[in-house]
C-alpha positions as MATLAB code, in Angstrom:
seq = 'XXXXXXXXXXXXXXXXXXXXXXXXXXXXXXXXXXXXXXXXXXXXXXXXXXXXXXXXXXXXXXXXXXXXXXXXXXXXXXXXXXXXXXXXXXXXXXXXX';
ca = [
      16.789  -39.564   56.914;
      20.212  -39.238   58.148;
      22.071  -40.873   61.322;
      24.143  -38.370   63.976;
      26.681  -39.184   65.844;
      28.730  -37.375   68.547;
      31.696  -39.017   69.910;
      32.788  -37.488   73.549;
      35.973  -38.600   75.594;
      34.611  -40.053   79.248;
      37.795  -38.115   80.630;
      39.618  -35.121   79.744;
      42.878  -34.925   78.192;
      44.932  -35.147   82.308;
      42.457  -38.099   82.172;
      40.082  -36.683   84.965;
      36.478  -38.145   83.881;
      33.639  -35.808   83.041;
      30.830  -35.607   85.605;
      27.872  -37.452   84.567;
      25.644  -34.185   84.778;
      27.734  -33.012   81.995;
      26.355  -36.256   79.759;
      22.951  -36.044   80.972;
      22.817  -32.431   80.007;
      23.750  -33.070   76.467;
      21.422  -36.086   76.278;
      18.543  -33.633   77.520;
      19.288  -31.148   74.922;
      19.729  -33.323   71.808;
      16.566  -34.919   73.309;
      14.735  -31.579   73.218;
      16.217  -30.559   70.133;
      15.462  -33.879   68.146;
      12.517  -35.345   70.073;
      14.787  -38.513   70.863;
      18.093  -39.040   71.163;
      20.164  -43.104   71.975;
      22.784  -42.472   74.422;
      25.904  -44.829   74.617;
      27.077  -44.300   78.052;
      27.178  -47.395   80.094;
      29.854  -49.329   77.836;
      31.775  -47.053   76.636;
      33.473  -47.232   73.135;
      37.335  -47.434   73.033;
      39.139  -44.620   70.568;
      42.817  -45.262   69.937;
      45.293  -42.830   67.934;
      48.788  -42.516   67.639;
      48.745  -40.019   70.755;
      46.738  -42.742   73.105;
      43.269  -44.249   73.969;
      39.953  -43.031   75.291;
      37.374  -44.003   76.278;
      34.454  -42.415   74.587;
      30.460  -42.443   74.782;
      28.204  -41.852   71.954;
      24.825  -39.955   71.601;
      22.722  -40.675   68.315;
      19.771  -39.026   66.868;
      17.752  -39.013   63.852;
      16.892  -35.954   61.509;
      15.539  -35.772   57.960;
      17.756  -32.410   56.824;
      21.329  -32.064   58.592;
      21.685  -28.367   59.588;
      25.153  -27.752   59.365;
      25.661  -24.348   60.746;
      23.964  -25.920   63.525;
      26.029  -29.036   64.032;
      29.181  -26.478   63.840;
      27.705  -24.459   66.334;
      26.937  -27.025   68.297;
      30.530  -28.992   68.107;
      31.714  -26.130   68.951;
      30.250  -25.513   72.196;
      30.946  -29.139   73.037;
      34.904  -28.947   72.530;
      34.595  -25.655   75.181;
      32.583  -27.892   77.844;
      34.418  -30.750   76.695;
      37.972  -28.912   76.781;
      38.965  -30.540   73.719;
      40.519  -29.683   70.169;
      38.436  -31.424   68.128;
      34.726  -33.559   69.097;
      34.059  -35.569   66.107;
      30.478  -35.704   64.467;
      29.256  -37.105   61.977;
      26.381  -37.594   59.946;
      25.350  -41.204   57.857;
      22.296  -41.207   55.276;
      19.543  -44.231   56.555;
      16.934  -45.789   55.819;
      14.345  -47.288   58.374;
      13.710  -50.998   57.442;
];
């Protein structure tokens, strides 16, 4: 079983924040696509680099193989809606307990 995450800015890079339709509509799909998906949207997670901060929301799900061509595909259509360089997943091997 493996662990994915997708971290998404709340705001885009002139710092305008993202409609929440555009969150819900991700949610729905990962939801569809994974049968569940945990959505991190109410507190959002601060990311800081040496350019700045965001603040970023997280969506989770839980899959036993990790498609990658699928993941890329998908990342990539999230930095186009998301208007950014680079949207960061990442995948964790887990165990239920």
């Amino acid at each position: 079983m493996h662990l994915v995450q997708i971290l998404l800015p709340r705001a885009d890079n002139a710092g305008k924040p993202f409609a929440k339709q555009e969150f819900d509509r991700v949610k729905e799909e990962l939801a569809l696509r994974f049968d569940g998906v945990t959505a991190y949207l109410r507190a959002p997670a601060e990311g800081v680099w040496r350019q700045g901060a965001d603040e970023i929301v997280i969506f989770e799900v839980m899959t036993h193989e990790v498609d990658l061509p699928d993941w890329q595909r998908r990342r990539s259509e999230l930095e186009r809606r998301f208007r950014q360089k680079q949207v960061v997943i990442r995948y964790l091997p887990m165990a239920l307990v």
